[in-house]
N, CA, C and O of each residue as an XYZ file, in Angstrom:
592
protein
N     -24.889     19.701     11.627
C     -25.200     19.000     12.852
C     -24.018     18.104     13.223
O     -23.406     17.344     12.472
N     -23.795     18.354     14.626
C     -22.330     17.145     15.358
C     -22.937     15.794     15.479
O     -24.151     15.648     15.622
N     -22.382     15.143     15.442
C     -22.453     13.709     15.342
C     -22.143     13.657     16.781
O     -21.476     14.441     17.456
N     -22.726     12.635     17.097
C     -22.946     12.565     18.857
C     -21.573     12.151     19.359
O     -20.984     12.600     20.342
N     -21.029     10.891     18.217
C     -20.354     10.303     18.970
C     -18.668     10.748     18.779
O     -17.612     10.605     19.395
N     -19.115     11.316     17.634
C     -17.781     12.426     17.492
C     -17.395     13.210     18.232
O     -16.198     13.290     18.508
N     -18.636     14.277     18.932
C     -18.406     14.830     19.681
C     -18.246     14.418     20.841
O     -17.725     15.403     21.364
N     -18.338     13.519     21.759
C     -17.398     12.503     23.016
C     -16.212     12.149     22.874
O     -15.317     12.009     23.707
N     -16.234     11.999     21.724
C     -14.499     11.105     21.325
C     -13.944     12.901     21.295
O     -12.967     13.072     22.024
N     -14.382     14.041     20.648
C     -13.740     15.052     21.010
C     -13.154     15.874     22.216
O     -12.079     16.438     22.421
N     -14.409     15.688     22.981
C     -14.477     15.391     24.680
C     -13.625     14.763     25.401
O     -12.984     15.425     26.217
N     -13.398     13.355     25.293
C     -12.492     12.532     25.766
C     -11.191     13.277     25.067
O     -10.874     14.101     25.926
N     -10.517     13.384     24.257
C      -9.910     13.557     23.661
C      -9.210     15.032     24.506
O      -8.145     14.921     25.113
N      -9.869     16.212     24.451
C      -9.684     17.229     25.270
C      -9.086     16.748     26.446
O      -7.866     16.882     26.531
N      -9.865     16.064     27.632
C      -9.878     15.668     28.549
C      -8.742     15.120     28.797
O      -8.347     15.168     29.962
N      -7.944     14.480     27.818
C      -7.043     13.377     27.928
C      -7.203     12.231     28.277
O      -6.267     11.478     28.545
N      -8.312     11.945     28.324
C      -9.102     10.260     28.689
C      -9.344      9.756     27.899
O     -10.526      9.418     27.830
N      -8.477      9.384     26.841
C      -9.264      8.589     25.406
C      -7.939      7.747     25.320
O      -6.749      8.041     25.215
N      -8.592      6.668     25.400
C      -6.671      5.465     25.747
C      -6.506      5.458     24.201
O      -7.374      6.026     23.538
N      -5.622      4.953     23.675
C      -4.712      5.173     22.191
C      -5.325      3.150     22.217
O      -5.151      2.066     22.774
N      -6.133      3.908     21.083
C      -6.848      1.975     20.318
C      -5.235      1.239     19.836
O      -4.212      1.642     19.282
N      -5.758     -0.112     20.445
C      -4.780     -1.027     20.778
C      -4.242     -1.468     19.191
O      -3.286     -2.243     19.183
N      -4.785     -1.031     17.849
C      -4.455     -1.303     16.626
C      -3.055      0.226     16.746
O      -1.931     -0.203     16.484
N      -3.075      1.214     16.962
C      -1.791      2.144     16.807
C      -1.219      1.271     17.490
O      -0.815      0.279     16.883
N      -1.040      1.345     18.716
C      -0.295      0.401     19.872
C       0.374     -0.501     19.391
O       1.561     -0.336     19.671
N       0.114     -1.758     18.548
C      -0.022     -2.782     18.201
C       1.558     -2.142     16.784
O       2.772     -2.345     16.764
N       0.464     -1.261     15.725
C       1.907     -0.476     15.048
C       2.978      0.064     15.139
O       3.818      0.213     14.251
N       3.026      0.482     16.516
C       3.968      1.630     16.920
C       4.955      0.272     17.836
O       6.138      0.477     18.107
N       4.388     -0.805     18.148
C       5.448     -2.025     18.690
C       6.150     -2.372     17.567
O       7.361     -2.164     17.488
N       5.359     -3.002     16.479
C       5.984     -3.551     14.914
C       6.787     -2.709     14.518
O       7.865     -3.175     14.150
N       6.623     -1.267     14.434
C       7.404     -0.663     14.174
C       8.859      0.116     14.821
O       9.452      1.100     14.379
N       9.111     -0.586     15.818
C       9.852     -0.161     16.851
C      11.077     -1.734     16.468
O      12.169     -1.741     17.035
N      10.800     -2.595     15.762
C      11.909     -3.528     15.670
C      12.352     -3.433     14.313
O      13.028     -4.281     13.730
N      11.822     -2.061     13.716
C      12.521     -1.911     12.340
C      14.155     -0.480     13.016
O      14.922      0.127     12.268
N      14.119     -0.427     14.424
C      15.375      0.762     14.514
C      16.895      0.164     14.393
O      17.233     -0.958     14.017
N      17.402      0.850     14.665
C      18.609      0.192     14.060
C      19.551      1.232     15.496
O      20.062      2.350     15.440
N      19.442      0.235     16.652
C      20.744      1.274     17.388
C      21.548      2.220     17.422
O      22.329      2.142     16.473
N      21.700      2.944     17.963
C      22.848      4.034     17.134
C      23.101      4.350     15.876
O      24.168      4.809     15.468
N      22.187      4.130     15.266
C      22.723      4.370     13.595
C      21.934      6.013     13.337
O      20.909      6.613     13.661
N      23.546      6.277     12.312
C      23.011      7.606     12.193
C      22.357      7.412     10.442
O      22.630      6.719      9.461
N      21.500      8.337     10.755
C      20.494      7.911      9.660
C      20.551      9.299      8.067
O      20.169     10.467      7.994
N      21.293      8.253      6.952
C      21.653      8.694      5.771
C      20.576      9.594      4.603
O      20.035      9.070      3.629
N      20.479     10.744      4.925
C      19.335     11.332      3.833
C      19.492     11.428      2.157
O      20.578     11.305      1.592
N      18.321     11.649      1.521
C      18.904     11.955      0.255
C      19.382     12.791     -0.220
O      18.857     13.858      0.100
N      20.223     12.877     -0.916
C      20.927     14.068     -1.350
C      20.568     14.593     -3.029
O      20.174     13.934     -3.992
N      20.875     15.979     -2.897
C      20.648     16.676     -4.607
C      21.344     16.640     -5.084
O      22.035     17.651     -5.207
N      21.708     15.366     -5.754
C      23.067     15.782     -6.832
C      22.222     15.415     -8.064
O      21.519     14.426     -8.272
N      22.489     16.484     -8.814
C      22.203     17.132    -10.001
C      22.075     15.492    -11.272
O      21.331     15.266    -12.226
N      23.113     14.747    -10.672
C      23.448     13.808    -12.207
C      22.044     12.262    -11.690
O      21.441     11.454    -12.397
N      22.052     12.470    -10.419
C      21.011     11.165     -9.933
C      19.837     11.694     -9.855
O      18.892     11.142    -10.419
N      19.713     12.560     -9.327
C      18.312     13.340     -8.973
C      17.328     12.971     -9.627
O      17.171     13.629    -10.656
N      16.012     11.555     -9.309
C      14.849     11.796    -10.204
C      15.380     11.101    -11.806
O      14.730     11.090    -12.851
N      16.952     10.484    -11.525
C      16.784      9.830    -12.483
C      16.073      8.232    -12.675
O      15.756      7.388    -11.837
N      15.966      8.257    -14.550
C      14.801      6.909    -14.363
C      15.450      6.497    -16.031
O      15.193      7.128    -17.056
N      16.369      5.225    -15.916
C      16.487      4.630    -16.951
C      15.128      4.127    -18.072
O      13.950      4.019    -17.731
N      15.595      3.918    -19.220
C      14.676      3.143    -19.809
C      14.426      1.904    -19.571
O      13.316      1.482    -19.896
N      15.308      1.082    -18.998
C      14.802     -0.556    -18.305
C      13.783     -0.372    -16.777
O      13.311     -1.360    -16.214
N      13.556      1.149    -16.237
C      12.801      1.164    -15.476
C      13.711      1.360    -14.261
O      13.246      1.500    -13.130
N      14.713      1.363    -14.464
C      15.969      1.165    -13.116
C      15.498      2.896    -12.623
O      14.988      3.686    -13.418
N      15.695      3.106    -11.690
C      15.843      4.389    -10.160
C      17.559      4.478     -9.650
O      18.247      3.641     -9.065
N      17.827      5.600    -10.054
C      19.019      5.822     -9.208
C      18.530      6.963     -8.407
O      17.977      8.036     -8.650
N      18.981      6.268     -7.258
C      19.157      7.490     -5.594
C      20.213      7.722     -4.993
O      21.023      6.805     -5.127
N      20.541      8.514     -4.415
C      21.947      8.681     -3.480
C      21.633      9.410     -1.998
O      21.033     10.484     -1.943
N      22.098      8.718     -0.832
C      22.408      9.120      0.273
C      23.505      9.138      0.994
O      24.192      8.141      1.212
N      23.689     10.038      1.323
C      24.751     10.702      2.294
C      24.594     10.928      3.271
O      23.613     11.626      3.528
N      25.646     10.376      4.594
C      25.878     10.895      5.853
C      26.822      9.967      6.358
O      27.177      8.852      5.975
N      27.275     10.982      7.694
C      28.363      9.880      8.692
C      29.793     10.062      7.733
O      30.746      9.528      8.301
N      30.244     10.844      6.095
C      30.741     10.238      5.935
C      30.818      9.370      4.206
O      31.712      9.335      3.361
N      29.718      8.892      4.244
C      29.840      7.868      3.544
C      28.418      8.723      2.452
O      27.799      9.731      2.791
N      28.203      7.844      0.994
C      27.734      8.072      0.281
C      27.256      6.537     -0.505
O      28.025      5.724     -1.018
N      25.618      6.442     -0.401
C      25.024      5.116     -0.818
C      24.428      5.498     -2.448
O      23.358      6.090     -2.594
N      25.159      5.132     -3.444
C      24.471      5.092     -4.616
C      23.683      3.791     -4.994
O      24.388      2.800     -5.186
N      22.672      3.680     -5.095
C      21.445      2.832     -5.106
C      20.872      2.881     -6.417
O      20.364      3.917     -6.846
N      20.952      1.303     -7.400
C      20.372      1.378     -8.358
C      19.102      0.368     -8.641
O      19.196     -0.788     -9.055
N      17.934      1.054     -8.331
C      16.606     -0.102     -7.979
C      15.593     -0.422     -8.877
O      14.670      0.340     -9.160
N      15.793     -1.818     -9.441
C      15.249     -1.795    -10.538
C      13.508     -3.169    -10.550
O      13.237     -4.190     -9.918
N      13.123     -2.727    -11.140
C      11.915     -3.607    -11.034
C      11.629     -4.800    -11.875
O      11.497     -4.477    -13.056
N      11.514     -5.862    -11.689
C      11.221     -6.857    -12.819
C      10.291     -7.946    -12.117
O      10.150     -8.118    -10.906
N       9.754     -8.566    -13.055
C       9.064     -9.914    -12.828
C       8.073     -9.573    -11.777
O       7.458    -10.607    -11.516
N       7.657     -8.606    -11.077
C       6.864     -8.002     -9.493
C       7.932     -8.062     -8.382
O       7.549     -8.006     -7.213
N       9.578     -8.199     -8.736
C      10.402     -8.558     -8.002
C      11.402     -6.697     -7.902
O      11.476     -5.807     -8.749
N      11.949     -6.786     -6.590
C      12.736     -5.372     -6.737
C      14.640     -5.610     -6.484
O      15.233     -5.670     -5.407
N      15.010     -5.669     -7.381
C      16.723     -5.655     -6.997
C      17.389     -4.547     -7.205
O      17.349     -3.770     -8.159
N      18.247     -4.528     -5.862
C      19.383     -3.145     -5.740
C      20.592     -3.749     -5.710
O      21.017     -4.642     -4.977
N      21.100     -3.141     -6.612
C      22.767     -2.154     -6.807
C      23.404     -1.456     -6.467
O      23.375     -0.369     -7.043
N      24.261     -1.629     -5.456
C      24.461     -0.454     -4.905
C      25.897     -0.528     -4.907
O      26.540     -1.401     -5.489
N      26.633      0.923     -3.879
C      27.682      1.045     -4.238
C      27.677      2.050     -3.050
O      26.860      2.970     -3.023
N      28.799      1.822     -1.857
C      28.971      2.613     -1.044
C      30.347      2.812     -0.609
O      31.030      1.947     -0.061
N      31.007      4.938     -1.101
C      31.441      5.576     -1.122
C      31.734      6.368     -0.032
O      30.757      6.984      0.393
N      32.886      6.566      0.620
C      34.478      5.450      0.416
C      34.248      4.157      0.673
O      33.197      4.013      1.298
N      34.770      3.235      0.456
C      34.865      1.810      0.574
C      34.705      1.738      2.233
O      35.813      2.042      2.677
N      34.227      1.595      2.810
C      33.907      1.365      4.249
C      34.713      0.676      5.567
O      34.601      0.758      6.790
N      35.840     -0.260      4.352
C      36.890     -1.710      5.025
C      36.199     -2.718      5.133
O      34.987     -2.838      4.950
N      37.108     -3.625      5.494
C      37.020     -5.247      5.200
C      36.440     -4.955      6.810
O      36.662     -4.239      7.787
N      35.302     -6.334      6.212
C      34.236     -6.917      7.221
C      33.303     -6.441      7.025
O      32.376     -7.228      7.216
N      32.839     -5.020      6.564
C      32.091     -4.131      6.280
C      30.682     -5.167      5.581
O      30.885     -6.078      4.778
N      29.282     -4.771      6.103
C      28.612     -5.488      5.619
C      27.085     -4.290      5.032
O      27.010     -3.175      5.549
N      26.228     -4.648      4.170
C      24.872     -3.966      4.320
C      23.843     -5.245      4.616
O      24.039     -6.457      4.527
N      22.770     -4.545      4.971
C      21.623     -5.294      5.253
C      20.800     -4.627      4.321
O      20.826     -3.409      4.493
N      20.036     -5.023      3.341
C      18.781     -4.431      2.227
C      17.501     -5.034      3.158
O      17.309     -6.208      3.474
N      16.666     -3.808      3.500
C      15.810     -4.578      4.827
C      14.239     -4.235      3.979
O      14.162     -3.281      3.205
N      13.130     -5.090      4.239
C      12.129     -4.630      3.610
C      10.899     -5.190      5.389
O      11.180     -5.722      6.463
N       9.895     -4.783      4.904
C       9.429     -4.665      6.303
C       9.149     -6.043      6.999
O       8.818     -6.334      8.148
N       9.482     -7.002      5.543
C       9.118     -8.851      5.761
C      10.968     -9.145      5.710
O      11.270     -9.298      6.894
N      11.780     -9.228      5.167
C      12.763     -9.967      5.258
C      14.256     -9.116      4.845
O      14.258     -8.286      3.936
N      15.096     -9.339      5.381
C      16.127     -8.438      5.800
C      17.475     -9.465      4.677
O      17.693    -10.660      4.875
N      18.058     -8.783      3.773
C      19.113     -9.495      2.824
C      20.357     -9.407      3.455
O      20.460     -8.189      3.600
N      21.518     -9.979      3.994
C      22.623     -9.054      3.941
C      23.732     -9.509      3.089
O      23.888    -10.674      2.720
N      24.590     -8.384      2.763
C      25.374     -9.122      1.941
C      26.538     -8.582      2.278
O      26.483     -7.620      3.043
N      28.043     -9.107      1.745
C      29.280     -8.436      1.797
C      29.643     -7.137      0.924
O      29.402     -7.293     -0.273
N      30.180     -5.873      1.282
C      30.531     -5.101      0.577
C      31.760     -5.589     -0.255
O      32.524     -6.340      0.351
N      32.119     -5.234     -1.746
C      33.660     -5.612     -2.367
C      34.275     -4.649     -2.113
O      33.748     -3.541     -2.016
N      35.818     -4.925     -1.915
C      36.021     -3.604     -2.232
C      36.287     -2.625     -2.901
O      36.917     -1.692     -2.403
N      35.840     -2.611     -4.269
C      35.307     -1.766     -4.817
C      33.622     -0.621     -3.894
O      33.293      0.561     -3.991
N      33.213     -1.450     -3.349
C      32.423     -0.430     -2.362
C      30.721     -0.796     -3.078
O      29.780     -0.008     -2.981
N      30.647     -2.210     -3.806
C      29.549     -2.530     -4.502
C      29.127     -3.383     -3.502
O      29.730     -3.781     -2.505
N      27.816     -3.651     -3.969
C      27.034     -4.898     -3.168
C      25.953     -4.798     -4.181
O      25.834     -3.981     -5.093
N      24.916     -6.143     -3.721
C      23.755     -6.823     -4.520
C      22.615     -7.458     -3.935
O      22.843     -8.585     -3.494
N      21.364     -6.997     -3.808
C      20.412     -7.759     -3.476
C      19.366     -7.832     -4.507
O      18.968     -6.844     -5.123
N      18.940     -9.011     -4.676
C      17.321     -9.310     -5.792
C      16.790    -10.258     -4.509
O      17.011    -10.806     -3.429
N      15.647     -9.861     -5.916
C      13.933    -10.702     -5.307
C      13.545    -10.131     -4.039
O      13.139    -10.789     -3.081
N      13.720     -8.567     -4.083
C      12.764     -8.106     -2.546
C      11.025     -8.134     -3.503
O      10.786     -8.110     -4.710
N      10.478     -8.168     -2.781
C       9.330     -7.574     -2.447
C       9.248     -6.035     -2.689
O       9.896     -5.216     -2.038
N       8.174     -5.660     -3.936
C       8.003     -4.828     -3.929
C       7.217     -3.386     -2.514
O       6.478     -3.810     -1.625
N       7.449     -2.338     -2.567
C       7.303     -1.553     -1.410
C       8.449     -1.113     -0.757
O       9.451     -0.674     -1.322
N       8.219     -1.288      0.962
C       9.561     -0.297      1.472
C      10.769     -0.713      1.068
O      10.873     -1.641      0.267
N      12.306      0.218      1.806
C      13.337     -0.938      1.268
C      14.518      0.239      2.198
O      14.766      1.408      1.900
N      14.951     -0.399      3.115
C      16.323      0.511      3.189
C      17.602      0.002      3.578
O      17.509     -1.071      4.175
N      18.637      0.383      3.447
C      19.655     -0.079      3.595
C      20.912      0.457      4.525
O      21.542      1.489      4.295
N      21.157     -0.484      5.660
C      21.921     -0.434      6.738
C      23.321     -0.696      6.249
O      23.438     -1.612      5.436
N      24.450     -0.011      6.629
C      26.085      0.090      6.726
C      26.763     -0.395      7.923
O      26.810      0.404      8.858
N      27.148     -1.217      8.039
C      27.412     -1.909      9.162
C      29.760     -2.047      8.940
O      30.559     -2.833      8.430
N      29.800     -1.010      9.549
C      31.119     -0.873      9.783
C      31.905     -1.252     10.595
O      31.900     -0.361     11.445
N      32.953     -2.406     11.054
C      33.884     -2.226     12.268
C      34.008     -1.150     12.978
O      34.709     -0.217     12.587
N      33.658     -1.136     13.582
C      34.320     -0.072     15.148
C      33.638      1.574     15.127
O      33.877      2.495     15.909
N      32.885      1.552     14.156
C      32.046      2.911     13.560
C      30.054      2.445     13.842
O      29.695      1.267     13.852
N      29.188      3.462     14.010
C      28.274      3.348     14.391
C      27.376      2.924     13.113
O      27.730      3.581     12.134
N      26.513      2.190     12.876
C      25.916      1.947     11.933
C      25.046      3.244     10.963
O      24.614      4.197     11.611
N      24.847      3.229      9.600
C      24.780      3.958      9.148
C      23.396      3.340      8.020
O      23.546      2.253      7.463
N      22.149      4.144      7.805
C      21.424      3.753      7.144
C      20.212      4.721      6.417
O      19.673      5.689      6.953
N      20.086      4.480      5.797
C      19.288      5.133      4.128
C      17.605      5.780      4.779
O      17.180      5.187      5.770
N      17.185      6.342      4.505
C      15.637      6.444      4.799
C      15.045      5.318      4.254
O      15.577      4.698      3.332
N      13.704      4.919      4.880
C      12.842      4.154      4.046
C      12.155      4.790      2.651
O      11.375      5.741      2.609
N      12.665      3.996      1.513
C      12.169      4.230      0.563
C      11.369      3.268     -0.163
O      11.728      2.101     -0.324
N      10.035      3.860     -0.703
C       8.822      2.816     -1.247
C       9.129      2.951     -3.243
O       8.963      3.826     -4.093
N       9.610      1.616     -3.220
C       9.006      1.169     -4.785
C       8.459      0.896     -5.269
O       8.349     -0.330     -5.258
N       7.689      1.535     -6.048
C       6.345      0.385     -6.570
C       6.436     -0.518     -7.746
O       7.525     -0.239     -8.248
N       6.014     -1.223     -8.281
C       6.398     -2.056     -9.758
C       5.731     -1.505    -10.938
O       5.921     -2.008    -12.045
């Protein structure tokens, strides 16, 4: 047996008369100030030596690539706290900055040039990380979720 009111909302729905509940609406705004302009957006890559690796202190190594460039990411968990290591390949140049962004508070720090950088005490959950280059379009990681 259909449920009455299921079947209206299916109705409407057909119809195209069913307005989008103001809670998506509401998500799809919040989530619209996590984009990042022009940035071309860095996937993960299969390399054989990171892939799915998982230290014994609990540490995650990932790697993304694009644009170019190559983000080795080492994310480790402690205290309910999440800190990354990272290291981005080629060195990018001076001024060069990342942002470690989580969906509450955004870190940024200076690249060395060695091509390292450092953020602790995120918040466990999402986490991605923006490349912010002189005179080149910004460059950034998928969102990736950690748990503790």
């Amino acid at each position: 047996m259909i449920n009455d009111e299921y079947f209206l909302a299916a109705l409407r729905l057909a119809a195209g008369n069913d307005p989008i509940p103001g809670r998506v609406s509401a998500a799809a705004r919040d989530l619209f100030r996590f984009r990042v302009p022009r940035a071309v957006t860095a996937a993960l890559s299969e390399c054989a030596a990171i892939r799915g690796t998982r230290d014994d202190d609990g540490s995650h190594l990932v790697r993304f690539v694009a644009a170019g460039l190559t983000f080795d990411l080492e994310v480790t968990v402690g205290d309910g706290l999440i800190d990354v290591a990272g290291q981005v390949s080629p060195y990018p140049g001076e001024g060069a900055l990342v942002d470690v962004r989580t969906p509450h508070l955004t870190l940024t720090a200076r690249i060395a040039h060695t091509g390292h950088f450092i953020a602790t005490g995120l918040p466990p959950g999402w986490f991605s990380v923006v490349c912010h280059r002189p005179g080149h379009a910004p460059v950034q990681t998928r969102w990736v979720r950690i748990r503790p």
